[in-house]
C-alpha positions as CSV (number, residue, x, y, z in Angstrom):
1,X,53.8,10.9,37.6
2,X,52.1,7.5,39.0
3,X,48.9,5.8,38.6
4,X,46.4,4.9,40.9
5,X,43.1,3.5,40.7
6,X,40.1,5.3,43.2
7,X,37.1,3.4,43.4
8,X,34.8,5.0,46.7
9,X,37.7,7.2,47.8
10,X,39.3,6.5,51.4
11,X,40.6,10.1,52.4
12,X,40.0,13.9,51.7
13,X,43.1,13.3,48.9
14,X,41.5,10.6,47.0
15,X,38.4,13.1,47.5
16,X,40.1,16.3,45.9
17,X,41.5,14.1,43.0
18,X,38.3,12.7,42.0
19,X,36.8,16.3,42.0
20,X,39.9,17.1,40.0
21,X,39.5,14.8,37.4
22,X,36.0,15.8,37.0
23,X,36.8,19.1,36.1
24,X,38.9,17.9,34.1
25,X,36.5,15.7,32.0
26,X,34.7,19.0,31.6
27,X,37.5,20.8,30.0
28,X,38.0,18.1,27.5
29,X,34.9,16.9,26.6
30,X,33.0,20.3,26.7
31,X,35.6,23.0,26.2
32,X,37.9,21.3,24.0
33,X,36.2,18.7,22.1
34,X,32.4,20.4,22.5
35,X,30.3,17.6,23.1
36,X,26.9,17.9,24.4
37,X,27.3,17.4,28.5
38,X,26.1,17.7,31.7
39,X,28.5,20.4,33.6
40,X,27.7,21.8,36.7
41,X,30.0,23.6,38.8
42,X,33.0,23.1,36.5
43,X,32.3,19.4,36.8
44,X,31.4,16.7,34.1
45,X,29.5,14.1,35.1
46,X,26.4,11.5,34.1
47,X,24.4,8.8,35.5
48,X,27.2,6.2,34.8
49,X,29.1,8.1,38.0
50,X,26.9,6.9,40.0
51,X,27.1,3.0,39.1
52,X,30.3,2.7,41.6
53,X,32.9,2.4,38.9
54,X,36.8,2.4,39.0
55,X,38.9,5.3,38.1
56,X,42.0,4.9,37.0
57,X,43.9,8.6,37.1
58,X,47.3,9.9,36.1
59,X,48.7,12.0,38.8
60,X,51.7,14.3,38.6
61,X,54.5,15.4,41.3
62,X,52.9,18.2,42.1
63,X,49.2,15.9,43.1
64,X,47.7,17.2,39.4
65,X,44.8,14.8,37.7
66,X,47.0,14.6,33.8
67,X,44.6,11.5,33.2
68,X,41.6,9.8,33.7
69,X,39.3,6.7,32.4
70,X,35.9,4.9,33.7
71,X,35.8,1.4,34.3
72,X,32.4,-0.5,34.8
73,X,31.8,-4.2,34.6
74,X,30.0,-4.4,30.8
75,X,27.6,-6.9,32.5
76,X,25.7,-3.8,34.1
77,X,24.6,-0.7,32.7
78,X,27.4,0.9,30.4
79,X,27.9,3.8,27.5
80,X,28.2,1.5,24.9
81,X,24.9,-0.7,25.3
82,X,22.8,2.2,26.8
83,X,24.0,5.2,24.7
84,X,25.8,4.0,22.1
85,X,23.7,0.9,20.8
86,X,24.0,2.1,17.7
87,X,27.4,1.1,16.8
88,X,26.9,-2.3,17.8
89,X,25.9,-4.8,15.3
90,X,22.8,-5.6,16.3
91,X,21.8,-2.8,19.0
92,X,22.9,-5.2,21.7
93,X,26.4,-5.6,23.6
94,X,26.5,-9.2,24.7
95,X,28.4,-8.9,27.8
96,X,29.8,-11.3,29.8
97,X,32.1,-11.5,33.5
98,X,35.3,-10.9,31.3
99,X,34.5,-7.8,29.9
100,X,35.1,-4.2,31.4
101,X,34.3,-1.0,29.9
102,X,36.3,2.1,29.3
103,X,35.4,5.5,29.1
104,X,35.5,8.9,29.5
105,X,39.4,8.7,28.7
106,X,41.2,12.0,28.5
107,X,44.2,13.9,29.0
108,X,45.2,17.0,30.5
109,X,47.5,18.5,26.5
110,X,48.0,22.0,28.6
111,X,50.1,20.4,31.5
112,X,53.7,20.5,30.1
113,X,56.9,20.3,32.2
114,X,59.9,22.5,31.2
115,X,62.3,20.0,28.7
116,X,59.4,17.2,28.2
117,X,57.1,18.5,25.4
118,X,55.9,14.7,24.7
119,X,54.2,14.8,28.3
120,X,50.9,14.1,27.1
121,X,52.0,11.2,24.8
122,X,53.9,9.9,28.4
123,X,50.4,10.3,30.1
124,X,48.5,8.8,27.6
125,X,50.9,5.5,27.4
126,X,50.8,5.4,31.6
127,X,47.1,5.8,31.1
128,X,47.0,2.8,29.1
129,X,49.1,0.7,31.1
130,X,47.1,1.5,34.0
131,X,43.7,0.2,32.2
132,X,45.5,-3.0,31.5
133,X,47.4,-3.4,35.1
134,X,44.0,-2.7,36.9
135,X,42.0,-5.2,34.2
136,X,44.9,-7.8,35.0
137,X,44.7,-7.7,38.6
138,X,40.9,-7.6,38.5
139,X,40.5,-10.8,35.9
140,X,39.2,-8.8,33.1
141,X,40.3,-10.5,29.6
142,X,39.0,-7.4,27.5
143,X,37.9,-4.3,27.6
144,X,35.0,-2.6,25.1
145,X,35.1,0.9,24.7
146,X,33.4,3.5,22.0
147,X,36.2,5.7,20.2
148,X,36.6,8.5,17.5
149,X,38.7,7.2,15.2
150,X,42.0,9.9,15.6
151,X,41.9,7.9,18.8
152,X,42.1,4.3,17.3
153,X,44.6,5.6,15.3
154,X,46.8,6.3,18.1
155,X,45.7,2.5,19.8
156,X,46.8,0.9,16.7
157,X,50.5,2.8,16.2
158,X,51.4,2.0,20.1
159,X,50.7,-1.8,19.7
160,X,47.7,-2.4,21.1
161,X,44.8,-1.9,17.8
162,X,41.1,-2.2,18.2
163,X,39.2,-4.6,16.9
164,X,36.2,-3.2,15.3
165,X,32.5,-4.6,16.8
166,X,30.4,-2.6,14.8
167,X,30.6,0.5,11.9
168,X,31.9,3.9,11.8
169,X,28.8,6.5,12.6
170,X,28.4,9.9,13.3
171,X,27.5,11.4,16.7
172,X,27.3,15.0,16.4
173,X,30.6,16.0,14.8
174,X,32.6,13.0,15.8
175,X,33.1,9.7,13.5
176,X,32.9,6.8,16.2
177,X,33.6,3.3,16.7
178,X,32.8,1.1,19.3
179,X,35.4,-2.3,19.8
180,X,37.4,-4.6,22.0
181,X,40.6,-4.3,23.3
182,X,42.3,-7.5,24.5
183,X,43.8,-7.8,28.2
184,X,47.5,-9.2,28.7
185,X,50.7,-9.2,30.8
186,X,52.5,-9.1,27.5
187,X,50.8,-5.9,26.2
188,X,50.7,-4.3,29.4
189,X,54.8,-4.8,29.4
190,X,54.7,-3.8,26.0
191,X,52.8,-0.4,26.1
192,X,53.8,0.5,30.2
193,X,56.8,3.4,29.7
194,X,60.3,2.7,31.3
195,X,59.5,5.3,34.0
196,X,55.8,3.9,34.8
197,X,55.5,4.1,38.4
198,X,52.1,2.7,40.2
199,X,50.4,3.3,43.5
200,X,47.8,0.9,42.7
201,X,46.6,-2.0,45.2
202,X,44.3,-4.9,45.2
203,X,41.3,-4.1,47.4
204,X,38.9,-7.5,46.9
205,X,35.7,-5.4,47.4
206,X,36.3,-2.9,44.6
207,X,36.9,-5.8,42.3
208,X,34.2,-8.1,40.8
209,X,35.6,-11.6,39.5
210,X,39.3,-10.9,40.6
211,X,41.8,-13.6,39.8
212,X,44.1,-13.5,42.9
213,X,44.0,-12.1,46.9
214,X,47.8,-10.6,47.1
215,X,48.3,-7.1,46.9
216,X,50.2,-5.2,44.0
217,X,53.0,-3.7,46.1
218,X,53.6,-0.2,44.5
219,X,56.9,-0.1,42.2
220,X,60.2,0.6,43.9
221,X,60.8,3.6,42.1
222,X,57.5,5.0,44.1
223,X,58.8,3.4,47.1
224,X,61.9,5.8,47.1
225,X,60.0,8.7,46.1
């Protein structure tokens, strides 16, 4: 498995996995979980698609979307201020250049590998050190993101908890929370598994208010592979 980050995809691969992962997003979030969206042709998607965010995806050996999230700069349009204004204290986001948001995180549970059971737990930890490398690279600080709280459970036992912006409320059938997460080298060398391999590089024009002009040489373990 590796990580790679897709913003306006470069070849018919990058193509095919960004169609993946929005059938994917449909099987979770309408299938499993049965929230209330758009799918058409097997494929989730909303006006947020459209904004020209960064996708950060879990691949597997075999080229299979296990995981996805959304970034978008939080000083644009985003979930949390323009759907989800009411979990915010006051109805209103107050963004600024350091923020990103996350969303429409999932994984692929049904994609096991014969003798690792855990492999969604192994996604889901890749996932997050993925957010954090692409946030680091890009100059992010933190990230806001809207969460049920089974989720912020799981945030706060792998080291890296939310903190709270605004209170618990129900949407439809599912208790949310919307808060910060914060954006380091030390939690991203905390949370990133021992066999975290990423394809990821610095490309200047898909990042707003990056820090630094090298490129992130993918890990030696991809190198070989």
């Amino acid at each position: 498995m590796h990580i790679m980050a897709i913003a306006a995809p470069r070849n018919e691969v990058e193509k095919k996995l960004l169609e993946e992962h929005h059938k994917l997003r449909a099987r979770v979030f309408s299938g499993r979980l049965g929230w209330d969206v758009r799918v058409d042709g097997g494929c989730e998607r909303d006006a947020f698609d459209d904004l020209g965010p960064t996708y950060i995806l879990a691949v597997s050996e075999d080229d299979h979307v296990l995981g996805c999230a959304r970034l978008l700069p939080a000083v644009g349009p985003t979930m949390v201020s323009d759907v989800f204004s009411s979990l915010l204290p006051d109805g209103n986001l107050h963004s600024r250049n350091a923020l990103i948001e996350s969303s429409r995180f999932c994984v692929d549970t049904s994609h096991e590998v014969a003798g690792r059971s855990n492999r969604a737990h192994e996604t889901t930890l890749a996932m997050f050190a993925g957010i954090l490398e692409w946030s680091l690279l890009a100059g992010y600080a933190e990230i806001v993101t809207v969460t049920d709280l089974r989720f912020e459970r799981i945030l706060s036992r792998v080291g890296w908890p939310l903190q709270r912006i605004g209170p618990v409320k129900r949407i439809g059938t599912t208790a949310a929370v919307a808060g910060i997460l914060p954006v380091s080298s030390l939690i991203f060398e905390k949370l990133q598994p021992a066999n975290y391999c990423s394809m990821m590089e610095f490309r200047p024009n898909t990042f707003k208010g990056a820090a630094c002009d090298s490129s992130l040489v993918p890990c030696q373990a991809c190198q070989k592979a």
